[in-house]
N, C-alpha and C positions, 0 to 999 in steps of 0.2 A: 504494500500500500504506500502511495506514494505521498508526502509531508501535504500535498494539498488536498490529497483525499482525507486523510486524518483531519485537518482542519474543518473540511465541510463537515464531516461527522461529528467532530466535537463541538460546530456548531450547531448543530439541530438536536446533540442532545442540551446541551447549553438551553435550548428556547423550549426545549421538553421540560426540561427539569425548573425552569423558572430561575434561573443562575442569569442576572443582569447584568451582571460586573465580567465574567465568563463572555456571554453573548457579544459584551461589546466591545472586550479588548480582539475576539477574536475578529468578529467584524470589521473593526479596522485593520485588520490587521490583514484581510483576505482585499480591502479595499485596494493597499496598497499593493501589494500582489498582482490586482489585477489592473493599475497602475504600470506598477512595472512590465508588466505582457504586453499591453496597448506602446510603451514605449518600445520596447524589443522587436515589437511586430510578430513574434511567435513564442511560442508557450515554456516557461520557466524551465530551467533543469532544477532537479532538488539542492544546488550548491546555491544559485540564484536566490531559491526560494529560503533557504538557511541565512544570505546574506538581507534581506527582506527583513525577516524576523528577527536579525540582529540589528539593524536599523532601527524597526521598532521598541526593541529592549533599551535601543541607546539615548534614543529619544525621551523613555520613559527617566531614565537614570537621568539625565540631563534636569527635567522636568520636580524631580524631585529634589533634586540640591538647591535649583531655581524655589521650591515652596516653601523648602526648610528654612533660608535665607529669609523669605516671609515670614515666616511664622506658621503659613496655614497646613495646620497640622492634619487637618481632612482631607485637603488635597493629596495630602504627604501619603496617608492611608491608604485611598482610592488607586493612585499611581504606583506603587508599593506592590497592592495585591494585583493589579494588572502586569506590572513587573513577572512577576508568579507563574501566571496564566503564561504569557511569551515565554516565559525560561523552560516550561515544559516539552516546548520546540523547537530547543536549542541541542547543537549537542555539547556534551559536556564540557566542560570548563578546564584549560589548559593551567596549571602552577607554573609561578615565575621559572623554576630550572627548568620546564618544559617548554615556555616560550622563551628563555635564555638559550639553549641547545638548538631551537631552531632556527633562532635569530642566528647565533654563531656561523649556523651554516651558511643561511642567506650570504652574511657579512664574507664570508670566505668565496661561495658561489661570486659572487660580486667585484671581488677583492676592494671593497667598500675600506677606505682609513680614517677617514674624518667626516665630522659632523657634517661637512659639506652634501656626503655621501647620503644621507639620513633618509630624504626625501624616497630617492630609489631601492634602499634595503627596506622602508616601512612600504612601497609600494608592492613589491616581490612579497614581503611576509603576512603581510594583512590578508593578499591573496589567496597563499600557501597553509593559514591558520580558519581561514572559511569559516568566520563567527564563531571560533573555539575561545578565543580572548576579547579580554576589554581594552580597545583602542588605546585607551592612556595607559596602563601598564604596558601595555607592548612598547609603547613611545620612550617610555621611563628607561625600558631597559634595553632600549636600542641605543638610545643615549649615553646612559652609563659605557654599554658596551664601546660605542665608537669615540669615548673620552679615551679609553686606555683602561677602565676600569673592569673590577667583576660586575657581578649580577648580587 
């Protein structure tokens, strides 16, 4: 079954079960998607659709710093458990030695030496990690790395 077909069916159990917070992170989140197809002009591969749904995660995460900095603590809730809902269709989550070791490679594949280089080792790795990491850690430690430093 393919990540889009899960999504439709975890949407109409979502509008079964009376789950509105469920119904409507997924809904946008199929918007976009179908967004992205209209752009493309032909129909997603499951990496596409992974990178979709990490957009959406990112957006959420962004959104939520942006409400804490407010104050509003309901927002913070609602975008939170919508958080939740996306991360269910992510795949799992890369640890810093595991995006350090793959960064390493990139950086060698590259032969990347300075910060100058940054742009093209996060363009190649961001690809290569396919919503397995969160953009600013990867960033942190591509950094670190092309200072001179460890991870």
């Amino acid at each position: 079954m393919s990540l889009q077909e899960r999504l439709a069916d975890d949407m109409k159990a979502a509008l079964k079960a009376g789950d509105a917070l469920k119904l409507s992170a997924i809904r946008l989140l199929r918007s976009r998607l179908q967004n992205m197809e209209i752009d493309k002009g032909a129909p997603l591969t499951d990496d596409e659709v992974v990178q979709g749904v990490a957009k959406e995660a990112k957006q959420r995460r962004e959104a939520i710093e942006q409400f804490q900095k407010a104050g509003r603590t309901d927002l913070v809730e609602k975008e939170t458990a919508e958080l939740q809902v996306l991360s269910q269709y992510l795949p799992g989550q890369l640890g810093e030695a595991e995006i350090a070791g793959i960064a390493q490679e990139v950086i060698s594949e590259l032969q990347a030496t300075s910060k100058a280089d940054k742009g093209r080792v996060m363009n190649a790795l961001m690809q290569r990690l396919c919503g397995r990491a969160d953009g600013r850690l990867v960033n942190q430690i591509v950094g670190r790395l092309l200072e001179g430093g460890s991870v």
